[in-house]
N, C-alpha and C positions, 0 to 999 in steps of 0.2 A: 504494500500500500504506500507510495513512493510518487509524489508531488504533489506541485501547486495545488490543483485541481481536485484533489482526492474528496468522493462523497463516503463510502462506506461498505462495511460490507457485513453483510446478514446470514446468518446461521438457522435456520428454523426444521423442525420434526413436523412429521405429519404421518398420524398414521391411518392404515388403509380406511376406516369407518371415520375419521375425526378432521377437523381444520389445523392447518398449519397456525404452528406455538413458536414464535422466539425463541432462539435459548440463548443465543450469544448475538453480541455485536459492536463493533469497530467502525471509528470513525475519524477521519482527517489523517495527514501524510503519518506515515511512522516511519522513513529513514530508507534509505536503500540499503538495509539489510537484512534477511531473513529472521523471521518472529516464530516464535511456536507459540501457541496456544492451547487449551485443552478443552474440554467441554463434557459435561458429564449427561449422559441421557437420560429421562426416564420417560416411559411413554409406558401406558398399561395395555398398549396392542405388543404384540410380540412379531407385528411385521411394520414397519414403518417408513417413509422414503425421510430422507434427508437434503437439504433444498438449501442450496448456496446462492444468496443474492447477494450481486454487485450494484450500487447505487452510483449512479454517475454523480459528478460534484459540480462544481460552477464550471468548470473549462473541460476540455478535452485533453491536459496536462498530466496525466497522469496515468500508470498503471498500478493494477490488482493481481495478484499470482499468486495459487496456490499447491502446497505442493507436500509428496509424502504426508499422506491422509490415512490414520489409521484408525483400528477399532479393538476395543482391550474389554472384555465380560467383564469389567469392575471400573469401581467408579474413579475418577481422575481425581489426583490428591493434591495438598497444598503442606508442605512440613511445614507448623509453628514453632516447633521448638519444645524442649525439656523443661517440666514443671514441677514443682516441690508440690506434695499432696500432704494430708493431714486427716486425723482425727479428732474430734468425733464428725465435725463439718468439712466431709471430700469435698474437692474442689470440684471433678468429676462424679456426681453419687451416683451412678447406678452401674453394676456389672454385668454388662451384655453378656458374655460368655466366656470362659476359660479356654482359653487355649494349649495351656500347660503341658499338657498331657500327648500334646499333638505337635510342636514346636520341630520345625525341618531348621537346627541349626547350621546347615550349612546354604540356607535364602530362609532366612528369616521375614523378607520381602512375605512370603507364601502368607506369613502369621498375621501380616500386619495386611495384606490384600482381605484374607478372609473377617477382620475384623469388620473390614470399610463395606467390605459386603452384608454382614448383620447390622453394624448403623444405620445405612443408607438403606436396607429394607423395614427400619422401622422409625425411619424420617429422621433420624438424626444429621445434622449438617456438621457436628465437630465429635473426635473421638480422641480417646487416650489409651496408648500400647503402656501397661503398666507389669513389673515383675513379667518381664521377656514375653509373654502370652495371656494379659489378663486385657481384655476390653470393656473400657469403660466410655459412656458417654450419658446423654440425656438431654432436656430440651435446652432451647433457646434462656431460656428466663432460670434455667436451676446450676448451666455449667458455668466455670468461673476458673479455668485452667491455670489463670496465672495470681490465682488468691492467695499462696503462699509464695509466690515467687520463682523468679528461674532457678535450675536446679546447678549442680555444680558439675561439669563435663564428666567428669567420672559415675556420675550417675546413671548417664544413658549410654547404650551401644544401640549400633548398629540400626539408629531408628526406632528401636523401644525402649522402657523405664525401665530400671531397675528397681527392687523396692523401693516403694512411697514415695516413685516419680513416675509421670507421665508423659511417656512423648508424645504430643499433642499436634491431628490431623486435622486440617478441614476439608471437606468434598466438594468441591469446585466444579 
């Protein structure tokens, strides 16, 4: 998305029975170099088209290009960062599922995909990898990730908490 002229460009789902939804969208020059983005889907059809619109801008100044488009069964993530947790008031309260018992330490990636996969199937928008396999999150209005504070680098590996830290996601 590279000049003067640049209008925009639109990301929308549409699935086979429903109208096209927004999910993403950019707008004005961003530089002549390559951007990535992410986009995470949810549509409750399980066949659905995906619809790239380009909006022309004030001049004819300008190109749009897209390129390497892919598609991953989980949701796109955003790392916040490692959080000091506490009792009796978690900063994360609720324990989606243990993972413990299931942990592939050698892609631990695996532990922390299947967590984003049980938040994001029950609406949560932020999560926390806490003790290498424990998933915590909950809603909007009750989580509070950074209520004790960052944690100290030796806390976290590899993308999740160690005890009574949270490495803390959001779904994007």
């Amino acid at each position: 998305m590279y000049g003067e002229g640049m209008g925009e460009l639109n990301v929308y789902i549409k699935p086979v029975t429903g109208s096209l939804r927004k999910v993403w969208s950019l707008s004005g020059d961003q530089g002549d170099q390559w951007k990535m983005a992410q986009v995470t889907l949810n549509s409750s059809s399980l066949k659905y088209q995906l619809v790239f619109e380009a909006v022309r801008g004030s001049n004819f100044r300008a190109d749009i290009a897209l390129d390497d488009i892919s598609f991953k069964e989980s949701p796109c993530l955003e790392a916040v960062g490692c959080y000091k947790d506490s009792k009796p008031a978690r900063a994360i309260p609720n324990l989606l599922k243990s993972f413990r018992g299931q942990i592939d330490w050698y892609n631990i990636g695996k532990t922390i995909t299947n967590c984003a996969n049980v938040a994001q199937g029950k609406g949560y928008k932020v999560f926390g990898m806490q003790f290498y396999g424990e998933c915590w999150s909950g809603s909007a209005d009750t989580v509070q990730y950074d209520k004790y504070g960052i944690a100290p680098p030796q806390m976290c590996w590899q993308g999740v908490g160690k005890s009574w830290t949270n490495y803390v996601y959001k779904i994007i």
